[in-house]
PDB file of N, CA, C and O in Angstrom:
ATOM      1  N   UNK A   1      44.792   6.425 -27.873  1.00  0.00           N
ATOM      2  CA  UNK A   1      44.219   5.617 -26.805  1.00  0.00           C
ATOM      3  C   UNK A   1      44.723   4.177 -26.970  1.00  0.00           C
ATOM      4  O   UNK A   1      44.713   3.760 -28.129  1.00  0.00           O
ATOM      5  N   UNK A   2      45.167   3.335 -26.002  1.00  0.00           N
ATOM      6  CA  UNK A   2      45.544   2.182 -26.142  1.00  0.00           C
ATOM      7  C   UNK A   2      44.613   1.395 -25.835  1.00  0.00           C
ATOM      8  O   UNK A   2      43.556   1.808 -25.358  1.00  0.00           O
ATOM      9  N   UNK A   3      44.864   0.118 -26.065  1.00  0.00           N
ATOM     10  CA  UNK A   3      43.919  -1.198 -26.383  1.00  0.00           C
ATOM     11  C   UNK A   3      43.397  -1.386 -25.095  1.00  0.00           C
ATOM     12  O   UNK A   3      42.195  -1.582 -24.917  1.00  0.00           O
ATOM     13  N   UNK A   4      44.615  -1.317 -23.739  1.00  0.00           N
ATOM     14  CA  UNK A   4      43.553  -1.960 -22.551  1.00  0.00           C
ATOM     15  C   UNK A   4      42.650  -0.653 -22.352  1.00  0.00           C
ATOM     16  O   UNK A   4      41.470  -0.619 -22.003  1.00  0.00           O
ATOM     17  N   UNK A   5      43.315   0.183 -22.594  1.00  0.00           N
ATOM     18  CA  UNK A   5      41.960   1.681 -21.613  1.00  0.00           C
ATOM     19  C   UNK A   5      40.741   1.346 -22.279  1.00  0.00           C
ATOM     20  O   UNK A   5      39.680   1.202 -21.672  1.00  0.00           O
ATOM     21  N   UNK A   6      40.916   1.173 -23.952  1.00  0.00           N
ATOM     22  CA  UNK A   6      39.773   0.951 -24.835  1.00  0.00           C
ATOM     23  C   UNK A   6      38.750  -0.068 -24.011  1.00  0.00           C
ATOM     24  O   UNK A   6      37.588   0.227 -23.732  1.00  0.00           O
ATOM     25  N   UNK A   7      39.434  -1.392 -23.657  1.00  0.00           N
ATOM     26  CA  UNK A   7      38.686  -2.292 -23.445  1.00  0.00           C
ATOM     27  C   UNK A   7      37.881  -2.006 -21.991  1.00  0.00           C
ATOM     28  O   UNK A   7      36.765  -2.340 -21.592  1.00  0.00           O
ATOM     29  N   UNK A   8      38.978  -1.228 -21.390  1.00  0.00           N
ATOM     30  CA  UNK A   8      38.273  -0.658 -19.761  1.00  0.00           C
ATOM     31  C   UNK A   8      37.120  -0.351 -19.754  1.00  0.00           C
ATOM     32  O   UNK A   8      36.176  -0.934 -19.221  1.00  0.00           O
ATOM     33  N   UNK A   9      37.143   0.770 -20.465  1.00  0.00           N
ATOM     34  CA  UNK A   9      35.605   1.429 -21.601  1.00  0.00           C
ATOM     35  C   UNK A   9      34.514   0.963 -21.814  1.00  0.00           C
ATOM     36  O   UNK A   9      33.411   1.115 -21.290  1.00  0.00           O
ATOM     37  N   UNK A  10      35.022   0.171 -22.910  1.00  0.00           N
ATOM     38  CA  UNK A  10      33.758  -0.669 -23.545  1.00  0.00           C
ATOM     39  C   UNK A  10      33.420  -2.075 -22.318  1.00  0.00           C
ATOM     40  O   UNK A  10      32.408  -2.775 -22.362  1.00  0.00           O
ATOM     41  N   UNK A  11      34.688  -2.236 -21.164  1.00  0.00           N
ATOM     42  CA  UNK A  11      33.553  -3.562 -19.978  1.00  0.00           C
ATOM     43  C   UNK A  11      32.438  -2.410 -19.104  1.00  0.00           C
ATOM     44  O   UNK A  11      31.247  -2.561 -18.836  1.00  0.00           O
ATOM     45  N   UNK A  12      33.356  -1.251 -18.810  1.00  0.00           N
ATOM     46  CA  UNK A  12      32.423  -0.717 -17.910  1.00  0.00           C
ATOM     47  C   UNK A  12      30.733  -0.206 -18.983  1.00  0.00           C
ATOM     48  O   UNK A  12      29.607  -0.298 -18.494  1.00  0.00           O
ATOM     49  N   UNK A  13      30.935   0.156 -20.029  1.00  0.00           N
ATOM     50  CA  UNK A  13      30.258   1.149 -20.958  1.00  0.00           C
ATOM     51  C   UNK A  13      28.994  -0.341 -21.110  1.00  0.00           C
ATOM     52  O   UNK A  13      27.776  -0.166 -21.111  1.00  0.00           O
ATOM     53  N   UNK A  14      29.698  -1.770 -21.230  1.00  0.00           N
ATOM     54  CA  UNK A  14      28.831  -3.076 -21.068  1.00  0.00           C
ATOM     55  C   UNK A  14      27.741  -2.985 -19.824  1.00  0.00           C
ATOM     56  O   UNK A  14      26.517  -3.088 -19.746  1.00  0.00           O
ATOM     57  N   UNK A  15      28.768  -2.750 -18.937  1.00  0.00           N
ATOM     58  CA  UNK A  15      27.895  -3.154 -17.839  1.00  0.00           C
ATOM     59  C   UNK A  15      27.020  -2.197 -17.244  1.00  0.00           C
ATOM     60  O   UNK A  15      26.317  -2.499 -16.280  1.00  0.00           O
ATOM     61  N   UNK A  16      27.019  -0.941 -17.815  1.00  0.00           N
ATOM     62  CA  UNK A  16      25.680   0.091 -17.698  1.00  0.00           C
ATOM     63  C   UNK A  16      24.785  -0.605 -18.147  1.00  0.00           C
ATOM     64  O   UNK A  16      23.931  -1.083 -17.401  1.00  0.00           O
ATOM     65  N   UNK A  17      24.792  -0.837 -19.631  1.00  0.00           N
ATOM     66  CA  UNK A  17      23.694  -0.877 -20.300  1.00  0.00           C
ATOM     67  C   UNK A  17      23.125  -2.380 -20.210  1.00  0.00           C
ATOM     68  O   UNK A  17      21.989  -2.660 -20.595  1.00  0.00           O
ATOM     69  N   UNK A  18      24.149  -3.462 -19.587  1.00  0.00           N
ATOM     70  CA  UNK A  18      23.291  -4.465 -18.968  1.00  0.00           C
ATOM     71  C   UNK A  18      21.927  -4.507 -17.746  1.00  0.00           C
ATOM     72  O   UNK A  18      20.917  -5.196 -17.596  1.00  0.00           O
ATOM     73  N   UNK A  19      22.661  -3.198 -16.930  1.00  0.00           N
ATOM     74  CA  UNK A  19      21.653  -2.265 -16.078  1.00  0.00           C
ATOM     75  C   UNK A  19      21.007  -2.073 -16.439  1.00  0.00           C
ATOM     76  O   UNK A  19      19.938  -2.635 -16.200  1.00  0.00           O
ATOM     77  N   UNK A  20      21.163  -1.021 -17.393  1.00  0.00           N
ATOM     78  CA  UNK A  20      19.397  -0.249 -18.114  1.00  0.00           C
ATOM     79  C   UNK A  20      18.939  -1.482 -18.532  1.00  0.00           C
ATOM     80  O   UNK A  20      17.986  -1.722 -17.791  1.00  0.00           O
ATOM     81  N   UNK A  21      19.047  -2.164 -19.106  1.00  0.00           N
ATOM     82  CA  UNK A  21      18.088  -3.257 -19.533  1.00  0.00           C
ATOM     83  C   UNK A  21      17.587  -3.851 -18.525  1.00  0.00           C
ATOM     84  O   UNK A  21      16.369  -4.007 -18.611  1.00  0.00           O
ATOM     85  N   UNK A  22      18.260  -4.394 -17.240  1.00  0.00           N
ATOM     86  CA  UNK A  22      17.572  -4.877 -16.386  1.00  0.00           C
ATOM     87  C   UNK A  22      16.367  -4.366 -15.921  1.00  0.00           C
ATOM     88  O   UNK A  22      15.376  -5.057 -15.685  1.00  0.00           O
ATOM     89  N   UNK A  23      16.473  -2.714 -15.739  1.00  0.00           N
ATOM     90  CA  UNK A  23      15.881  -2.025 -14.742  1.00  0.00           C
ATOM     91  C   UNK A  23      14.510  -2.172 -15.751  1.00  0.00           C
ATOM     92  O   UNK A  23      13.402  -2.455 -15.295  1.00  0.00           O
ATOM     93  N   UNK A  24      14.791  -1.917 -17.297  1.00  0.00           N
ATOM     94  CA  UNK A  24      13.691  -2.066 -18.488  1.00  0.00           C
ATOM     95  C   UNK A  24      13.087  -3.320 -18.336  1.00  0.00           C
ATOM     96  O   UNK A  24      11.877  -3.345 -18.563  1.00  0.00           O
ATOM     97  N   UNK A  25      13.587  -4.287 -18.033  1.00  0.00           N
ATOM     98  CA  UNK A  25      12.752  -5.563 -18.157  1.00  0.00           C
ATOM     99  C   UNK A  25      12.191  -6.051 -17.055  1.00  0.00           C
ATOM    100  O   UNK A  25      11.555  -7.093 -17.212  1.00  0.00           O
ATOM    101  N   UNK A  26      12.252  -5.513 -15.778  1.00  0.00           N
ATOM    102  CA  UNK A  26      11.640  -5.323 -14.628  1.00  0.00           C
ATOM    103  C   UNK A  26      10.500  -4.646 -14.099  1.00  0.00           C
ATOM    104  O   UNK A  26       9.631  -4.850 -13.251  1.00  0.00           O
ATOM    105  N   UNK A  27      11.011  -3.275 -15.368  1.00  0.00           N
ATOM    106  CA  UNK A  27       9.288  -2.527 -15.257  1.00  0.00           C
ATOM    107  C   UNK A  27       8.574  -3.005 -16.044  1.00  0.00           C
ATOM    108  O   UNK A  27       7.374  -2.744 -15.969  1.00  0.00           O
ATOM    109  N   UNK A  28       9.063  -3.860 -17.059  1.00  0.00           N
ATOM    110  CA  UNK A  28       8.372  -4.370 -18.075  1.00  0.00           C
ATOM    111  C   UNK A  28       7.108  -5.201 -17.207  1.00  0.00           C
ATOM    112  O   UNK A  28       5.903  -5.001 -17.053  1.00  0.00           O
ATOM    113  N   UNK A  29       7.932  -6.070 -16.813  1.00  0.00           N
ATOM    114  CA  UNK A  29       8.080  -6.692 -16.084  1.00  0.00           C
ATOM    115  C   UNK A  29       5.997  -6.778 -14.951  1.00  0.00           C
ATOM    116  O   UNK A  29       4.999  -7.494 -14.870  1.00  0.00           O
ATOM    117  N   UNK A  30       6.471  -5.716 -14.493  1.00  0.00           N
ATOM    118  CA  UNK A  30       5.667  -5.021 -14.074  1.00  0.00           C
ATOM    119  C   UNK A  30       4.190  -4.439 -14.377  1.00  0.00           C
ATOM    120  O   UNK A  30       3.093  -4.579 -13.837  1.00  0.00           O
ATOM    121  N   UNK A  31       4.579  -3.859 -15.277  1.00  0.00           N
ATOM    122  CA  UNK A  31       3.736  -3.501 -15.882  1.00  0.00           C
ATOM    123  C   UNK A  31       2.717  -4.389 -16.538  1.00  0.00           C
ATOM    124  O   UNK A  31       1.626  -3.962 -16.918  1.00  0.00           O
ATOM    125  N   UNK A  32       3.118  -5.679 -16.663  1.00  0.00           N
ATOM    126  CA  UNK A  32       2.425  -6.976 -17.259  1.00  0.00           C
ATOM    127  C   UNK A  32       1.443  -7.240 -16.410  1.00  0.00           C
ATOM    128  O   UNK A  32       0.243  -7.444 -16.595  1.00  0.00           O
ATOM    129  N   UNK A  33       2.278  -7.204 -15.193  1.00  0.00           N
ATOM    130  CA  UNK A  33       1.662  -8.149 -13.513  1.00  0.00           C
ATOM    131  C   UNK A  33       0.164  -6.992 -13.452  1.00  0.00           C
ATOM    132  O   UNK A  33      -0.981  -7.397 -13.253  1.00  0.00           O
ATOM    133  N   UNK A  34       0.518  -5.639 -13.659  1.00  0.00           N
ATOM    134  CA  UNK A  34      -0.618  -5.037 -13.408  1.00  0.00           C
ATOM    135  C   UNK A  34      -1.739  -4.954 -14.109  1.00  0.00           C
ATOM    136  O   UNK A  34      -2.862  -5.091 -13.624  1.00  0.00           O
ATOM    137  N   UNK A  35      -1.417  -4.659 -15.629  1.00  0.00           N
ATOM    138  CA  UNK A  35      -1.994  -4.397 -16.297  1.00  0.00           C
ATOM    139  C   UNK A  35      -2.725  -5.530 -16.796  1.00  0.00           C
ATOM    140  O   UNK A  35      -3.848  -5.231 -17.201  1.00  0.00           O
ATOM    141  N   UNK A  36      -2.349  -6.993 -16.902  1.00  0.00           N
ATOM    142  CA  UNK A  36      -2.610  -8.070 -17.228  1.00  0.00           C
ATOM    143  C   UNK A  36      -3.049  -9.122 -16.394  1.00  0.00           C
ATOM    144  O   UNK A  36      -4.160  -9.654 -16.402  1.00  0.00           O
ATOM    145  N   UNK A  37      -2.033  -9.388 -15.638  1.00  0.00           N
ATOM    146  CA  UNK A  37      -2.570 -10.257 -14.570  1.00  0.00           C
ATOM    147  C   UNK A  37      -3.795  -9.620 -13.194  1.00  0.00           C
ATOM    148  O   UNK A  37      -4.496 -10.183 -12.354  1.00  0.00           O
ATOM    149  N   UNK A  38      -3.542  -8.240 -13.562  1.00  0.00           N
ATOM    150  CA  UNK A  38      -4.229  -7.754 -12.522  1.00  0.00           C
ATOM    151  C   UNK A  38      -4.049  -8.067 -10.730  1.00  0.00           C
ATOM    152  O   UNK A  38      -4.773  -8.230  -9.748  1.00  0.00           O
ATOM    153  N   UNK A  39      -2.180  -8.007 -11.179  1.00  0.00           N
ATOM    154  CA  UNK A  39      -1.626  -7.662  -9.486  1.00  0.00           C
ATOM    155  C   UNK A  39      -1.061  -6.402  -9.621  1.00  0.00           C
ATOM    156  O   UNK A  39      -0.602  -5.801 -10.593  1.00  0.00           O
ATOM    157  N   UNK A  40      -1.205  -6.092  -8.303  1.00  0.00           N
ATOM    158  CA  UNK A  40      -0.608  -4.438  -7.696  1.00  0.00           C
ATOM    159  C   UNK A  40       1.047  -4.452  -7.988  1.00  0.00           C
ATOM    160  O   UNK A  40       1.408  -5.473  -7.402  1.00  0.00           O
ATOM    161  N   UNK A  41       1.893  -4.016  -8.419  1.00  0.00           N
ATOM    162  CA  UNK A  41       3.099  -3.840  -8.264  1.00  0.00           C
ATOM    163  C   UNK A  41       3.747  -3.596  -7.142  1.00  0.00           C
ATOM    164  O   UNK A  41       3.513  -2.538  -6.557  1.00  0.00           O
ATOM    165  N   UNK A  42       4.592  -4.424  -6.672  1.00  0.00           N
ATOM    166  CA  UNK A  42       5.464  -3.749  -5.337  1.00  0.00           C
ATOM    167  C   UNK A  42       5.934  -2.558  -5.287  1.00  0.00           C
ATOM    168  O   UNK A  42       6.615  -2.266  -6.270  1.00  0.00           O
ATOM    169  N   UNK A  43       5.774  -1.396  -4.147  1.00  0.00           N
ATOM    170  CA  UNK A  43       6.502   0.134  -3.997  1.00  0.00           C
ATOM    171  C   UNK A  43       5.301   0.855  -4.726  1.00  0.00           C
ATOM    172  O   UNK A  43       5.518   2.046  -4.950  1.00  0.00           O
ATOM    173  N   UNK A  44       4.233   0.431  -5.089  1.00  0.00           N
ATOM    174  CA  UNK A  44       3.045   1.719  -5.292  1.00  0.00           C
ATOM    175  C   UNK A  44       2.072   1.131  -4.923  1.00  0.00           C
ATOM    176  O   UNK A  44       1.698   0.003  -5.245  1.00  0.00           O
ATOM    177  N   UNK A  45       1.288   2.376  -3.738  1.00  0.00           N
ATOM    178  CA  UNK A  45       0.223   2.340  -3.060  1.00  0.00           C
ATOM    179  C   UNK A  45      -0.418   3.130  -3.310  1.00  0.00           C
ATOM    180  O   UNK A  45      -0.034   4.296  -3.393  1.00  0.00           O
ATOM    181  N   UNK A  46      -1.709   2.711  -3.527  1.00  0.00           N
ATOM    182  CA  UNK A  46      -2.726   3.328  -3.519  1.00  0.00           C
ATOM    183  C   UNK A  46      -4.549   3.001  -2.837  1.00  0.00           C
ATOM    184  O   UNK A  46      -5.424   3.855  -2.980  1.00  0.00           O
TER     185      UNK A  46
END
């Protein structure tokens, strides 16, 4: 395997897991507002 494919790899293989973290620190996120602050989360109704 050569150096640029490698690096192709590891930007795209980066920028997933900058995703998952986002999406993690958003429900986190979330989960604060509800559980703590005692607001409803946006996208669930009840």
């Amino acid at each position: 395997m050569n150096v640029e494919n490698e690096l192709i790899r590891l930007t795209k293989e980066n920028d997933n897991f900058r995703k998952i973290i986002k999406t993690q620190q958003n429900t986190i996120n979330r989960l604060v507002d509800y559980f703590i602050l005692g607001k409803k989360p946006s996208g669930i109704s009840k």
